[in-house]
N, C-alpha and C positions, 0 to 999 in steps of 0.2 A: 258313524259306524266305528265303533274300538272293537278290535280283533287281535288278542293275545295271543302269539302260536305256542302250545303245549311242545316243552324238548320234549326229541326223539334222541334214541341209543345213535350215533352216528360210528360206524365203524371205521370212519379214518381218524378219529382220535384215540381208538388203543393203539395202545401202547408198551406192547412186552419188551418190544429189541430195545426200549429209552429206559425202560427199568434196568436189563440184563446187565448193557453198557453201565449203567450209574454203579450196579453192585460189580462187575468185574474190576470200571476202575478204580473205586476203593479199596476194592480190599487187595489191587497190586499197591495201594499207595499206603496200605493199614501193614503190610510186610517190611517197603522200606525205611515207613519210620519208625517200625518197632526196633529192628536194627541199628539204624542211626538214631534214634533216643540212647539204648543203650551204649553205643559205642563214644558217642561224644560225651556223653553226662562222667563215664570212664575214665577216658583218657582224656577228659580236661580236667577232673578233680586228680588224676595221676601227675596230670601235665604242668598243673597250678596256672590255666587260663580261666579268667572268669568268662571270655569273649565264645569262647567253645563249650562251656556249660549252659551259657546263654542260647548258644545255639539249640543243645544240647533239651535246654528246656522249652523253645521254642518247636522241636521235633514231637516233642511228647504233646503241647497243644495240637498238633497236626493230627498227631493221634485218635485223639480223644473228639477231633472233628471228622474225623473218619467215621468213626461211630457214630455221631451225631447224624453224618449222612446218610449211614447204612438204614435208621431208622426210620429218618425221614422218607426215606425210599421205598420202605415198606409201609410203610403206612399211607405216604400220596397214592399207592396204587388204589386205594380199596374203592370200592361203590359206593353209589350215595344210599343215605340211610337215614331214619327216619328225625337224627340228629343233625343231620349233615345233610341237606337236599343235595348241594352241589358241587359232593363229593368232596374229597380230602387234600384237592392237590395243593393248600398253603401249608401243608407237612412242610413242602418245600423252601418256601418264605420263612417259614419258622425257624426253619434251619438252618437257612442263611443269617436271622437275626441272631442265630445262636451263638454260631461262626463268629460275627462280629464283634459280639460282646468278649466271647471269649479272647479274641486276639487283641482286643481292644485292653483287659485284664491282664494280658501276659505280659502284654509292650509296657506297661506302667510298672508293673512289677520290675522289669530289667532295666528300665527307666532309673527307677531309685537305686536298685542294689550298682548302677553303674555309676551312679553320682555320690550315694557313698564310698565309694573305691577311690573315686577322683579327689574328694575333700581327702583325704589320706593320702598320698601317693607314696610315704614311704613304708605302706604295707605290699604295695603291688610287688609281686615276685618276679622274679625270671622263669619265662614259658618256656618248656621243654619243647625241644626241634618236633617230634613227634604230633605235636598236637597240627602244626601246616599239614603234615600229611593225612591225619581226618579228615581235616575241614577242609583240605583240598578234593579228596575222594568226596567229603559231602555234597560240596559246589556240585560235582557232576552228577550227584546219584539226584540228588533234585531240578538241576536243570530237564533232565532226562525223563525224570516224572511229570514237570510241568507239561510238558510237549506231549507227553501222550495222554495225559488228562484234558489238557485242552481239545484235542484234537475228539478225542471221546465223547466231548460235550457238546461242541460244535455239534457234530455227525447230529447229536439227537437233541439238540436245540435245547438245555437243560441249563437255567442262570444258578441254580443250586452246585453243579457241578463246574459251571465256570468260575465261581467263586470260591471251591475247594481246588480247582487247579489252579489257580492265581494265588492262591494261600500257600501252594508249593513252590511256586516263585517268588514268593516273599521269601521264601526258606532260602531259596537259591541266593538271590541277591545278598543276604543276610551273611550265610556263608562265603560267601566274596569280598562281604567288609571286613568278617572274622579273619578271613586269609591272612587280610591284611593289614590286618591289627598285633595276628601273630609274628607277621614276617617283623614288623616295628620290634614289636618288645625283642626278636633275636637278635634285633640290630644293634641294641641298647638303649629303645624308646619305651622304659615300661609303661608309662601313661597311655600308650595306642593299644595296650588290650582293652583296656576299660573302656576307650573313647569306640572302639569296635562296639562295645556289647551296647553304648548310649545310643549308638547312631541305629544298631539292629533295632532296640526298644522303640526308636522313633518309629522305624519303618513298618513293625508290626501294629503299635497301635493305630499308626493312621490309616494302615489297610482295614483293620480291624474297624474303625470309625466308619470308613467310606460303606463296606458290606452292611453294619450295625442300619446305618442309614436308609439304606436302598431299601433294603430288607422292610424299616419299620414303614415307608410312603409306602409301601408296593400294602400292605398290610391296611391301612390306613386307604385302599381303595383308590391309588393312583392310577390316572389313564395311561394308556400307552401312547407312542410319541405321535406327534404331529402327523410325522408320514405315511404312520400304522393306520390314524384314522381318516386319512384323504385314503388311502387305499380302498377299505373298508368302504367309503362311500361310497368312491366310481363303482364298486363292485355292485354294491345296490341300486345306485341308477340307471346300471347299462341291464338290470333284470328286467324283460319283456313285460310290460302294463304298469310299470312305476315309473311317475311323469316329475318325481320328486324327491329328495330325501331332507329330512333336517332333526333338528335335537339328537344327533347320534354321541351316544354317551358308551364310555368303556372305562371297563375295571382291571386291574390283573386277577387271574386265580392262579397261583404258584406261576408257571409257564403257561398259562392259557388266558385267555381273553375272552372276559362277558362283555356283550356289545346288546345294547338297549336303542331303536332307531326308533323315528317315525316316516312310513313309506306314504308317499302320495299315490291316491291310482281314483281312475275316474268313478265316482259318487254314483255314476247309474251301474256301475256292476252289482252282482250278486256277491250274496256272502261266502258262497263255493269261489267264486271267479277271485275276489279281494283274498278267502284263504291261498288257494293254489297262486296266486302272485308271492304273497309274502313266504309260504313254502319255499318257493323258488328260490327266491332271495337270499334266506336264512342256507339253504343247500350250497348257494353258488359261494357265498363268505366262509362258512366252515371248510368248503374243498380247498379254497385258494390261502386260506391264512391258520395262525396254530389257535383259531376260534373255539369253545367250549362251546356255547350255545349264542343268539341272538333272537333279541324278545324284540318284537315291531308291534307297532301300534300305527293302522292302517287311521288314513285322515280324507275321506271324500275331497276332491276338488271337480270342479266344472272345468271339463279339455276346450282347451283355447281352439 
């Protein structure tokens, strides 16, 4: 007996208040980089720091992945349609592979324009005092945003938005080496702007790499971890008339999980009895985990 259970609308997976949070925290995070793009791109081209333009243009990718988010955000929410049976939510995933690449782009970019500074070093200038107190203000105005993006994302369990807050912490960290690449060159070390803006370059592309990545397996139909699907099982076997479970298979969709099982239940039930079992099942894993749907495939056994 094979028995497919047809998804139902489950009302614990809308989801307004994981949208609202995703659009509030970007667009407080789309305010402070619009300001600190412009203000360090400024007064580091005023300053003659490359380490603070570097910054400066690592603010303006933050940016432009702000927007990347906002879109994604709006568009994961929609319903499924006759393109899309099950629904939109690897906007999300997309987004993150966007993320990636982009940051993955930017870090090479600062990469080179910081190793041609260093083959030169008697072009590097002396950095105006001014530019430490940017990049100092910078340091805090993105530690500040990581923390309540993070905090944002957690609350609604979003890898799209933990990876736009971690992107602000790359900013942070970044701006920490610029400090202190600035404070160097005031000292009389002008090589340490440059050797700031190389080490930012590294930092962003390899964040950029690691997102790139996740993003393309999650995309690519990766299961969720180990512990995700021992959960997911007990859940299934502790469901009343299931003597069994095995070949339980899962996918990601953006933040949700398709889960495909085979349920054991005893061969002389009916086909009402064997449905309202796997009903059951499929009910009890959706309440307890961030599940989309869960397709079973009932398999007769004789009860010992």
């Amino acid at each position: 007996m094979n028995i497919d259970i047809t998804p139902q609308d489950d009302p614990e997976q809308d989801t307004p208040e994981r949208h609202a949070v995703a659009k509030r925290s970007t667009l407080v995070s789309v305010a402070v980089n619009l300001v600190l793009t412009t203000v360090q791109v400024v007064v580091g081209v005023f300053a003659q720091s490359q380490a603070l333009i570097a910054d400066g243009i690592h603010s303006l990718s933050d940016l432009i992945a702000d927007f990347v988010v906002l879109l994604a955000n709006q568009h994961s929410r929609k319903e499924a349609d006759d393109d899309h049976h099950y629904g939109h939510h690897r906007y999300e995933t997309a987004a993150s592979l966007v993320l990636g690449v982009l940051l993955l782009t930017v870090g090479a970019g600062m990469l080179w324009s910081a190793v041609h500074k260093l083959g030169d070093p008697d072009l590097i200038p002396k950095v105006k005092p001014i530019a430490l107190y940017v990049a100092l203000a910078a340091l805090v105005a993105k530690e500040l945003l990581f923390r309540y993006m993070l905090a944002a994302a957690e609350r609604v369990r979003s890898s799209m938005l933990v990876a736009n807050a971690w992107h602000a912490r790359s900013d942070a960290a970044s701006s920490f080496v610029v400090s202190l690449g600035i404070i160097g060159n005031l000292m009389g070390y002008p090589l340490l702007d440059p050797v700031a803006a190389l080490i930012v370059g590294f930092l962003v592309a390899k964040m950029g790499w690691q997102f790139g990545w996740d993003a393309l397996n999650d995309l690519m139909d990766r299961s969720v971890s180990e512990d995700q699907i021992q959960q997911i099982k007990e859940i299934l076997v502790q469901t009343p008339g299931v003597q069994g479970v095995h070949d339980v298979r899962t996918r990601k969709m953006g933040d949700m999980i398709m889960v495909d099982a085979h349920l054991e239940v005893d061969g002389a039930l009916s086909v009402r009895q064997g449905h309202d079992i796997a009903s059951s099942a499929r009910d009890r894993v959706m309440a307890n985990l961030p599940v989309l749907d869960v397709m079973t495939h009932l398999d007769p056994v004789t009860p010992s």
